[in-house]
TORDREN-471807 format. One record per residue: x, y, z negated of N, C-alpha, C in turn. Coordinates in steps of 0.2 Angstrom, whole numbers, padded with zeros to 4 digits, always signed. Atoms other than C-alpha are relative to their C-alpha. Example, Ala and Ser with C-alpha at 12.3 -4.5 7.8 and 13.67 -1.06 7.14 Angstrom:
# residues 2
+0004-0006+0000+0062-0022-0039+0004+0006+0000
-0004-0006+0001+0068-0005-0036-0004+0005-0003
END
This chain:
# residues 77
+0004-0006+0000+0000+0000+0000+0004+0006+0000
-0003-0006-0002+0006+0017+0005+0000+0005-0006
+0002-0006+0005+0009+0031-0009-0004+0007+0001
+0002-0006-0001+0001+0046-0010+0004+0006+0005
-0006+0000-0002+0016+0053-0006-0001+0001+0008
+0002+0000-0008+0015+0046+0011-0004+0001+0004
+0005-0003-0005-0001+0050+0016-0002+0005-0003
-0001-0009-0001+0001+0067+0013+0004+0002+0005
-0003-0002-0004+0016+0069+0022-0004-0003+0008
+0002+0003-0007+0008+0057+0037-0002+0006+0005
+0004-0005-0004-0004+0073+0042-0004+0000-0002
+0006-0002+0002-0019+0077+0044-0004-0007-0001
+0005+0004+0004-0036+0069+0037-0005+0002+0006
+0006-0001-0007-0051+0067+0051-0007-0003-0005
+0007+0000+0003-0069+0066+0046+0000-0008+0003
+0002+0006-0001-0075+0047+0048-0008+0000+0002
+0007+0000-0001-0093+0049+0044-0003+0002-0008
+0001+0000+0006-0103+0053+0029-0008-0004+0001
+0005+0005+0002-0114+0043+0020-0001+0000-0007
+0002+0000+0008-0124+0042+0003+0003+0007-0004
-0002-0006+0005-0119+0060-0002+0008+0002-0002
-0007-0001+0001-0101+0058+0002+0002+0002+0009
-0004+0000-0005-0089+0063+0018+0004-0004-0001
-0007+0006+0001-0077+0050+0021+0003+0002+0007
-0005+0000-0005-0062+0054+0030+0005-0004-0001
-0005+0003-0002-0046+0045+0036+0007+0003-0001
-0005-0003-0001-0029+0049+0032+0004-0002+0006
-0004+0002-0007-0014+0047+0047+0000-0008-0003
-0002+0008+0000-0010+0031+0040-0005-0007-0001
+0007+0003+0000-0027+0024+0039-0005+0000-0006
+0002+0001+0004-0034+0025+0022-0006+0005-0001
+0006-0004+0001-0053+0031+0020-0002+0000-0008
+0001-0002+0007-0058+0040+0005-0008+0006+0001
+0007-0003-0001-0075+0048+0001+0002+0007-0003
-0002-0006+0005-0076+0068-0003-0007+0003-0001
+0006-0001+0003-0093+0068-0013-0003+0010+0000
+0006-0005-0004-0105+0083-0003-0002+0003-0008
+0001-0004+0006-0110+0088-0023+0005+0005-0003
-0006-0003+0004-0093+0094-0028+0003+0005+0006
-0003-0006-0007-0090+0105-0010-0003+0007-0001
+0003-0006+0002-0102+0121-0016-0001+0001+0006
+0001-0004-0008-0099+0133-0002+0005+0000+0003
-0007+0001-0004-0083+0128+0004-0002-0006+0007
+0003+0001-0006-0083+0121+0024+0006-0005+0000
-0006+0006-0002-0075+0105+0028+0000-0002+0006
-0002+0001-0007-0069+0103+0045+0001-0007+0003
-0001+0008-0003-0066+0086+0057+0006-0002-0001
-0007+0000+0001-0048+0090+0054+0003+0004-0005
-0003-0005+0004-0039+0095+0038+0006-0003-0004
-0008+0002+0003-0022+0094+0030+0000-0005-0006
-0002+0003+0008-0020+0080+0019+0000+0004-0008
+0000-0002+0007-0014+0090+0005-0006+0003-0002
+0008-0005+0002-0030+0101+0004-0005-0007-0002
+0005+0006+0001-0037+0082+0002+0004-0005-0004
-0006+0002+0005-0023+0077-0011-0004-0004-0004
+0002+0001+0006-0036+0074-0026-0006-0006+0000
+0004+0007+0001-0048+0063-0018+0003-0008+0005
-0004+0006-0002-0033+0052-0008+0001-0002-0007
-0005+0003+0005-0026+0050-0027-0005-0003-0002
+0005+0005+0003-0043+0044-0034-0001-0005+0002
+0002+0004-0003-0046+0033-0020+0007-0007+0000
-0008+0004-0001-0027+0024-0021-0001-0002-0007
+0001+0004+0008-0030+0024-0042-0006-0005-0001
+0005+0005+0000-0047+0014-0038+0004-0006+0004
-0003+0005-0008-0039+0002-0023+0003-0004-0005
-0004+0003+0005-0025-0001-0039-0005-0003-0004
+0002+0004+0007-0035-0005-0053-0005-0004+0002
+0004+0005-0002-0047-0015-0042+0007-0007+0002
-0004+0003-0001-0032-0025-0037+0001-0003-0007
-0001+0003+0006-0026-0028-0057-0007-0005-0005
+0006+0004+0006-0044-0036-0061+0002-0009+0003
-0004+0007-0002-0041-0055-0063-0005-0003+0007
+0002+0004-0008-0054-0059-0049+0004+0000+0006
-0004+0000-0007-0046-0051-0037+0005-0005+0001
-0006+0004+0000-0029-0063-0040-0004-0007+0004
+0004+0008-0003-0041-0078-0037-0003-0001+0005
+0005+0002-0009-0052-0074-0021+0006-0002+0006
END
């Protein structure tokens, strides 16, 4: 799994599609992450935006991906 880090420097982030009250976009290296429509106010989200401006919801979506990894089911499927 790629760090944060890295998909920040990769580039930009593109809009995927939204669903259930969230946008989910893509970072360059492929990782979709949601950026929940309630927490956006007045601010304009574009089809294309610089990773770093999308830093907060790549780091929660890598710290879920980990701790779903560390649960013991996963080891066993």
């Amino acid at each position: 799994m790629n760090s944060l880090k890295e998909h920040v420097k990769a580039g930009d982030c593109h809009f995927v599609r939204a669903r259930s009250g969230s946008l989910w976009y893509r970072t360059a290296l492929g990782l979709e992450f949601p950026v929940p429509m309630n927490t956006l106010g007045e601010a304009t989200f574009d089809a294309t935006i610089p990773a770093m401006g999308l830093m907060g919801y790549i780091r929660k979506q890598l710290a879920g991906i980990e701790a779903e990894r560390q649960r013991p089911e996963y080891a066993t499927a």
